[in-house]
C-alpha positions as CSV (number, residue, x, y, z in Angstrom):
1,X,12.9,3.3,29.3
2,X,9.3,3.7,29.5
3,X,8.5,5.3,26.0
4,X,11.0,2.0,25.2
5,X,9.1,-0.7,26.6
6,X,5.1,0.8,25.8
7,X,6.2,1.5,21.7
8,X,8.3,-1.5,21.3
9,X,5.2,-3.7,23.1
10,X,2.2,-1.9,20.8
11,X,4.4,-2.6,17.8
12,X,4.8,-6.1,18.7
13,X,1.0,-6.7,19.6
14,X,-0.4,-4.4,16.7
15,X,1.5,-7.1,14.1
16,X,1.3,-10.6,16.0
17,X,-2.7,-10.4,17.8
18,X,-6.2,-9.8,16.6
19,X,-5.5,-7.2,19.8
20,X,-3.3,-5.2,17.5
21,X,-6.4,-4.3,15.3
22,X,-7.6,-1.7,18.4
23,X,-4.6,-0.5,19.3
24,X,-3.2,3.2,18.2
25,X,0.0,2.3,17.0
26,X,0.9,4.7,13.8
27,X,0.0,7.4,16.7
28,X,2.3,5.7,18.9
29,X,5.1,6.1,17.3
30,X,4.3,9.7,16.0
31,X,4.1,10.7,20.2
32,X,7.1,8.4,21.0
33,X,9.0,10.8,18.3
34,X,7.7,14.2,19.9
35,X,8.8,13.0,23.8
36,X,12.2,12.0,22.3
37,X,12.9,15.0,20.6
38,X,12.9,17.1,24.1
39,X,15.9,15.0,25.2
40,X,19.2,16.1,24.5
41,X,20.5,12.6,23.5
42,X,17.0,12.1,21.4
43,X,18.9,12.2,18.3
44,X,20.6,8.8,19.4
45,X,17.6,7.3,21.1
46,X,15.4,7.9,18.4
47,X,17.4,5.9,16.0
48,X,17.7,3.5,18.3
49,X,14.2,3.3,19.7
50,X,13.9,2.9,15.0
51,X,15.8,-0.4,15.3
52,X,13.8,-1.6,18.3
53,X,10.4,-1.3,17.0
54,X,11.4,-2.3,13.8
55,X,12.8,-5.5,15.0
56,X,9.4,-5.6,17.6
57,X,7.2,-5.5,14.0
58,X,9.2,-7.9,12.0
59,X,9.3,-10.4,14.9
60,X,5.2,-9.4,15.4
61,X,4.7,-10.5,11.9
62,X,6.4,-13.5,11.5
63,X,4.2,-14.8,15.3
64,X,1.4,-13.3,13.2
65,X,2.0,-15.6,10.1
66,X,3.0,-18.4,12.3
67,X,-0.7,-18.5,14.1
68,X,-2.4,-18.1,10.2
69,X,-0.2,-21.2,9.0
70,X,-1.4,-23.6,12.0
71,X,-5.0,-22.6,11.2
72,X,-5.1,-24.8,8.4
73,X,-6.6,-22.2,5.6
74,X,-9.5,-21.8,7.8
75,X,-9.4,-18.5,10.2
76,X,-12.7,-17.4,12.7
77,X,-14.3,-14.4,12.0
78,X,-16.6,-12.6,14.5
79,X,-20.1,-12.0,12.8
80,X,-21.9,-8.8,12.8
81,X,-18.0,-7.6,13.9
82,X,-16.4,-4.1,12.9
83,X,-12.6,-5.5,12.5
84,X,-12.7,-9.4,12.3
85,X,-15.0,-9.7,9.4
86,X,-15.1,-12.4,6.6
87,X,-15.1,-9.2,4.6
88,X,-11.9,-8.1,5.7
89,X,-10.4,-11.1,5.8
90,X,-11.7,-11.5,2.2
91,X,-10.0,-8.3,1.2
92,X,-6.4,-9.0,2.4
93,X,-7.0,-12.7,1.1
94,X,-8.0,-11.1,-2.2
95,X,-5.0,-8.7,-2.0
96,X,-2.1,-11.1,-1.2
97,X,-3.7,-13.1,-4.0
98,X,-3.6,-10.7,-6.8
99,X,-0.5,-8.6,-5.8
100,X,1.6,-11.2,-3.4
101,X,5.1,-9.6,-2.5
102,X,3.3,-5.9,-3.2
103,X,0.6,-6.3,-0.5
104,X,2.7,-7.4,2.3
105,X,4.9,-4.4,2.0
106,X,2.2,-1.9,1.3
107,X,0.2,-3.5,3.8
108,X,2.4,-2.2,6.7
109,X,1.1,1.4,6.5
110,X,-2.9,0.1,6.5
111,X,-3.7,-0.3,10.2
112,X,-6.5,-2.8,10.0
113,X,-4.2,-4.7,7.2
114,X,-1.3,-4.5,9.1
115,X,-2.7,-6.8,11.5
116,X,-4.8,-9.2,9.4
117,X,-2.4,-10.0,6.6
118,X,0.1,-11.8,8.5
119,X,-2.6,-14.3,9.6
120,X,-4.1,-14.2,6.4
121,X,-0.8,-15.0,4.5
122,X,0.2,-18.0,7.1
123,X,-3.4,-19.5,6.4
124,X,-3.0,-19.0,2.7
125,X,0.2,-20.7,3.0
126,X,2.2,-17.8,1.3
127,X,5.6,-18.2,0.2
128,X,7.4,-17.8,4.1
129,X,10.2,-16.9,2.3
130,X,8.8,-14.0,0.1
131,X,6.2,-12.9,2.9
132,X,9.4,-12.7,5.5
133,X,11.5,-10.0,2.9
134,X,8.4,-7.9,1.9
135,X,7.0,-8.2,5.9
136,X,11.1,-7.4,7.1
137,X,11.5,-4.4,3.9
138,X,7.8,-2.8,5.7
139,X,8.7,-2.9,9.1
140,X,12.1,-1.1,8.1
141,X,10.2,1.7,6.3
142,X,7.4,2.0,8.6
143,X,8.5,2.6,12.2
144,X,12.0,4.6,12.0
145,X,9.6,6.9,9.3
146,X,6.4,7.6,11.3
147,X,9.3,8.3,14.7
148,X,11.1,10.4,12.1
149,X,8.3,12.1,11.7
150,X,7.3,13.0,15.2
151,X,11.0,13.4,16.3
152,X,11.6,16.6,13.6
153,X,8.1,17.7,14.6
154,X,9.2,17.8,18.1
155,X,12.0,19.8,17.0
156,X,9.8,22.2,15.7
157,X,7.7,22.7,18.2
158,X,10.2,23.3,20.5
159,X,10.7,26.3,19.2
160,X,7.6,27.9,20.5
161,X,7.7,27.2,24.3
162,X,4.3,26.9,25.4
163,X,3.3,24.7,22.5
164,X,5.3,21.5,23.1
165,X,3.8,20.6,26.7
166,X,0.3,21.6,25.1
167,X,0.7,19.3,22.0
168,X,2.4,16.3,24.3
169,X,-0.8,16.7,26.7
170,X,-3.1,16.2,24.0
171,X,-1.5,13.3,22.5
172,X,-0.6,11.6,25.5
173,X,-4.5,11.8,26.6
174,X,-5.6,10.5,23.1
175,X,-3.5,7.6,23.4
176,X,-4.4,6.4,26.9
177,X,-8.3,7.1,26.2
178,X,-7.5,5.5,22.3
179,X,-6.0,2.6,23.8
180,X,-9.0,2.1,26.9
181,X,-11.8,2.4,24.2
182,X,-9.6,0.2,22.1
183,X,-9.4,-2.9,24.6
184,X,-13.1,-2.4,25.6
185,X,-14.0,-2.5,21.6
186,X,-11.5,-5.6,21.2
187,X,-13.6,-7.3,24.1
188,X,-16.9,-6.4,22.8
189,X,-15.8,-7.6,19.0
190,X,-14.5,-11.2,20.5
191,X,-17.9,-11.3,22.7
192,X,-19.3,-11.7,19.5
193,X,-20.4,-14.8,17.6
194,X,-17.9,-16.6,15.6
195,X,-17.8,-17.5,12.0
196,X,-14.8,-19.9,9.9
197,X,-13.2,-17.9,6.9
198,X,-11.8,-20.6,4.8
199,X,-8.1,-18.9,3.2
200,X,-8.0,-19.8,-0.5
């Protein structure tokens, strides 16, 4: 229930708030994968725990788009920033411009993008229609693939006994330092001074 409730929460925040940008969410899923796959039922909760994030990002990205529509094509920037940069938000802008449909989807497997373009696509007023398929196709791809991923690693490693609580320990500890540099970098980046980025 816990591994639930911390992947499905990081999914949602990594798509829907600037907070998302700092927050290790690919490796999330990849450790989420591992613990499951030293349960007997993990074959069933992986799948499961598949449909839950998935439905966490698609939801994440539509709040996402949502808060870029009621911006009115003008989104704040933090100067002198490392994440919320007119320079980023130039590049997604310039993306969804030139590739539309393409960008959203690819999008979902560029961490800094992943958060940023559904903002970026609300304030550009993209088609909601077109943004909500190629956001919904991503979302459907991306997080049963990465937990996928870790879950058959898991498998693997389970078949050398002293390597699974070895690898678990040192993703577990990335994460929770990741994710306490990650807030204090968030804090430091909004502490910053804002700048408007009008969306064209």
């Amino acid at each position: 229930m816990l591994v639930w409730l911390i992947v499905v929460t990081f999914v949602f925040l990594e798509c829907a708030f600037i907070v998302g940008l700092f927050l290790p969410g690919d490796s999330m899923l990849l450790t989420a994968g591992i613990v499951l796959a030293g349960h007997a039922s993990g074959a069933v909760h992986v799948w499961a725990l598949a449909a839950g994030a998935a439905i966490a990002a698609i939801a994440g990205n539509q709040v996402g788009y949502a808060i870029g529509h009621r911006t009115g094509h003008r989104l704040v920037a933090r100067r002198g920033g490392k994440y919320v940069t007119t320079e980023h938000l130039h590049k997604v802008n310039t993306l969804l411009d030139r590739h539309g449909f393409w960008s959203v989807l690819v999008a979902r497997w560029i961490p800094w993008v992943r958060t940023l373009c559904p903002m970026v696509a609300g304030a550009a007023r993209m088609n909601h229609r077109t943004y909500t398929v190629a956001s919904t196709l991503g979302a459907l791809a991306w997080a049963p693939v990465l937990l996928l991923l870790g879950f058959y690693a898991g498998g693997f490693l389970h078949r050398v006994p002293w390597l699974m609580p070895a690898v678990l320990g040192v993703l577990i500890t990335l994460l929770v330092v990741g994710t306490i540099i990650g807030i204090r970098q968030y804090r430091q980046e909004m502490a910053r001074p804002a700048e408007d980025y009008t969306v064209d």
